[in-house]
N, C-alpha and C positions, 0 to 999 in steps of 0.2 A: 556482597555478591549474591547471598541465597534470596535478596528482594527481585534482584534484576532476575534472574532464571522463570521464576514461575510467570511473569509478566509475558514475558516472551512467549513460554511454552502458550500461555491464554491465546496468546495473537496468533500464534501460528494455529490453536486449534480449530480459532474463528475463521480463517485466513481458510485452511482447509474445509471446512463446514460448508463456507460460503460457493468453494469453486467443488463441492458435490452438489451444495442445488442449483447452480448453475449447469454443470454438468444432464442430471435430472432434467430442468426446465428445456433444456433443449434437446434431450432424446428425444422428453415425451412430446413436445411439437415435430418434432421430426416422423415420429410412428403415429402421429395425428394425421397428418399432412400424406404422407404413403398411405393410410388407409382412407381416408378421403379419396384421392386418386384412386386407387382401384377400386374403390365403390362406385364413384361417380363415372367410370371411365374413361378420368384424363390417360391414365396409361394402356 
């Protein structure tokens, strides 16, 4: 039992890790892309 647990708990850490820099990667395109726009004048 105490082999399966921490295996898991790894995946889930990666598992989370993964969907914050996903999360990240498309903020930061998104406040790229707005500030673009207002610079450039599309908005």
């Amino acid at each position: 039992m105490s082999g399966i647990t921490p295996t898991r708990r790894v995946r889930h850490e990666v598992r989370d890790g993964l969907l914050v820099m996903g999360f990240s990667l498309a903020t930061s395109c998104l406040v790229t892309l707005v500030v673009m726009a207002l610079t450039t004048g599309w908005l």
